[in-house]
N, C-alpha and C positions, 0 to 999 in steps of 0.2 A: 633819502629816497631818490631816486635816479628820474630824470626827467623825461616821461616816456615820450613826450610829444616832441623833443631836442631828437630822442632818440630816433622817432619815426623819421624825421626829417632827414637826420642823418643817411640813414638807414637808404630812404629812396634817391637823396643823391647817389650815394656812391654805386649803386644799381646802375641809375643812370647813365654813371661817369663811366660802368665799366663794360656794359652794353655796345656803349657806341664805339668805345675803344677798342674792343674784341670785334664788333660789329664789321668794323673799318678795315680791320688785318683779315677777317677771314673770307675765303676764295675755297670754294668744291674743288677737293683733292682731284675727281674723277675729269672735272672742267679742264683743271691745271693738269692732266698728263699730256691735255693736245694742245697747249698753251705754245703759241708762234711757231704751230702747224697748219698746212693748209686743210681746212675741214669742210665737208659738206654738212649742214643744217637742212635737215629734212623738218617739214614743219605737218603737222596734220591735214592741213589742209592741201596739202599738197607741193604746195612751193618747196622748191629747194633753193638755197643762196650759198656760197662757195667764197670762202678765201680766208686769208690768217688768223686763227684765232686770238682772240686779248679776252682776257679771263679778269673782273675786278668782283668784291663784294654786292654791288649791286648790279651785277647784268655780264652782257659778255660783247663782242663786238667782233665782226668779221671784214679784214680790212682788205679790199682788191686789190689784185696786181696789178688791174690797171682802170682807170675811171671808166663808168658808165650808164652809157646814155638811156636815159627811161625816153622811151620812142611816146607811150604815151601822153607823158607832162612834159617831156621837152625837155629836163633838166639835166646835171650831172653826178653821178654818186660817185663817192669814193670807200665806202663801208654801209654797211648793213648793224643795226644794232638792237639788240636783244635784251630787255630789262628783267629784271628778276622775277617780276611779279607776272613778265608773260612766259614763266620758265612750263608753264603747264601745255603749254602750242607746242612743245617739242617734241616730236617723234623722235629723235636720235640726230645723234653726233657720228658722223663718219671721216674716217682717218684712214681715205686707201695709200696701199705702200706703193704702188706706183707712181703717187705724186710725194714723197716726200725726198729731201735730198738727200744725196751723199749722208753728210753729217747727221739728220735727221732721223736714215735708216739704220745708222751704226748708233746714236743712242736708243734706238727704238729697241736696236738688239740685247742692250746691255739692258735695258728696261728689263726683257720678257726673261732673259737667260738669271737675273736677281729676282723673277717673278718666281721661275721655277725653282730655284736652287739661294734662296735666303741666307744670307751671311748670319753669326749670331747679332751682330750690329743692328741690322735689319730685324730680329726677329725682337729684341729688347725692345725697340723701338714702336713697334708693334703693340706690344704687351704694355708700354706705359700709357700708348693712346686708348690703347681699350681700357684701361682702367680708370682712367677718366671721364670716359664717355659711359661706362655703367654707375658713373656715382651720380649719373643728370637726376634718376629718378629721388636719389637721395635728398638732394640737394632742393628739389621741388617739393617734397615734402617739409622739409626743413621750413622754404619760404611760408610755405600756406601756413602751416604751425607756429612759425613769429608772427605772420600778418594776422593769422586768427584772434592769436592773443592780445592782439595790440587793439584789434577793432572792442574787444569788450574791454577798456582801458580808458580813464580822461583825465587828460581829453584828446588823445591818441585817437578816440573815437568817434569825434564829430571831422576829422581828418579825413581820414580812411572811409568813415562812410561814403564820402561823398567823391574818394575817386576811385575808387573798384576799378571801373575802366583804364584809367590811368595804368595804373599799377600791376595789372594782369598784361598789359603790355609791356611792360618794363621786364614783368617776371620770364614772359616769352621771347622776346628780345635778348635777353641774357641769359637765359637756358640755352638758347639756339644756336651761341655762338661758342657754349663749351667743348665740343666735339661735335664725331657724327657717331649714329645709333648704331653699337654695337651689336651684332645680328651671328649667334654660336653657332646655327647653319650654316654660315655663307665664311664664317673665319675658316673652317678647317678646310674649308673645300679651293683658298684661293692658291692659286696655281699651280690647279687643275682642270681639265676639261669638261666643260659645265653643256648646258643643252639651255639656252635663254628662249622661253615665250617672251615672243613681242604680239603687241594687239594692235593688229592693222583695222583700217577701217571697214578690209574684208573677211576679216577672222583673226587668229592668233598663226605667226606663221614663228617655227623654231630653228635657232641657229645655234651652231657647235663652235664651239672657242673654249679660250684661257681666261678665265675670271680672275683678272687682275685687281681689279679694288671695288670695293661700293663705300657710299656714302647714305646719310638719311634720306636724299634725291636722288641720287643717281646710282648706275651699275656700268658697273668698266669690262667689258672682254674684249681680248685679243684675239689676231689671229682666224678669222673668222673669214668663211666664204661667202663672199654678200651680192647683195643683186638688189637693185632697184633702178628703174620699175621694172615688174619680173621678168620683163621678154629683153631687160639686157642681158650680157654675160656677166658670168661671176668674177669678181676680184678680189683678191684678199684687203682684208682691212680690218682695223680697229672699230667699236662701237661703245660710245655712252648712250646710256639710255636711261629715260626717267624711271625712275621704279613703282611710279604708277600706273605703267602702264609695260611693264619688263620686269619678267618672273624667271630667279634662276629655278629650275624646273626637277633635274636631272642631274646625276652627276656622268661625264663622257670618258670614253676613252681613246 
């Protein structure tokens, strides 16, 4: 007879182990398109903070071009940094093309023009991520249904009773980091001219672009006429925006 309690043990190590190693490699595809671009971080609250972005697993960090001085505390900054867990303070990521260089504008180009016009490379590519990212639900099921089993189990079951918490974190933890949610609306529609509800804090205001990629978090379009705060001029530019708060709406033309 097999050793259930060897088993359980087993079992939450390797969760563990593969968690945090998944954990550690993964980075928001939608973060990573404006990765050692210069962006502006519009914050809800208002603030906006400006300069290269560095994209890791846990957070993001915006590093200036040149040091500066908080007039109020007297100090020096050299970046601005952003943790994952305040990813919900985001209004948007902006990526105007007027500040990007030479080089930055010509891969920007090859970006949009492989956005519109997908090689078969690019579309396989595609079709293997989403297929992994539709088996998340499978695979949660799967977990609850070994863990079920095991908790009516001894003594697998004086184990498990007593770490639920544990364990529901581990399951979340390593769900989280197998892709991102696959969404059949938003696949066919991407690179195409989409209509994005953003929720401002004085209504929903909507913008026209190319819906370059989303993620579980975020939503990517391009190409877009932007303006903030509204009595500037408009400029083109790129936008990530959290998708809790940024509804592709519409499809444009």
């Amino acid at each position: 007879m097999p050793d259930t309690f060897a088993i359980t043990v087993v079992f939450i190590i390797l969760c563990t182990i593969l968690g945090a190693f998944f954990r550690r490699r993964s980075r928001d595809r939608c973060l990573l398109d404006f990765s050692n671009d210069l962006v502006n971080l519009e914050r809800k609250d208002g603030k906006i903070v400006w300069g290269k972005l560095r994209v890791e697993n846990t957070g993001l960090e915006l590093v200036y071009n040149s040091p500066y001085l908080d007039k109020k505390d007297g100090h020096i900054e050299t970046s601005y940094i952003l943790y994952k867990n305040e990813y919900p303070n985001i209004q948007c990521l902006v990526r105007y093309l007027d500040e990007l260089t030479p080089e930055g504008k010509k891969s920007r180009q090859t970006t949009l023009e492989k956005t519109y016009h997908p090689n078969t490379m690019r579309r396989m590519k595609r079709k293997v991520r989403n297929f992994f990212a539709t088996v998340r639900d499978s695979v949660m099921e799967f977990l609850n249904l070994f863990l079920g089993r095991l908790k009516t189990a001894t003594p697998a079951r004086a184990v498990l009773s007593t770490q639920d918490k544990y364990i529901s974190q581990i399951k979340q933890q390593l769900l989280g980091t197998l892709g991102t949610s696959f969404e059949p609306l938003l696949e066919k529609h991407l690179g195409k001219r989409v209509i994005l509800e953003m929720t401002r804090e004085k209504g929903i205001v909507e913008y026209s672009g190319i819906l370059k990629d989303y993620t579980s978090e975020f939503l990517e379009v391009m190409d877009v006429e932007y303006r903030y705060p509204p009595e500037e001029s408009s400029r083109k530019a790129d936008l990530v925006v959290p998708r809790s708060i940024g509804t592709i709406r519409h499809l444009g033309e």
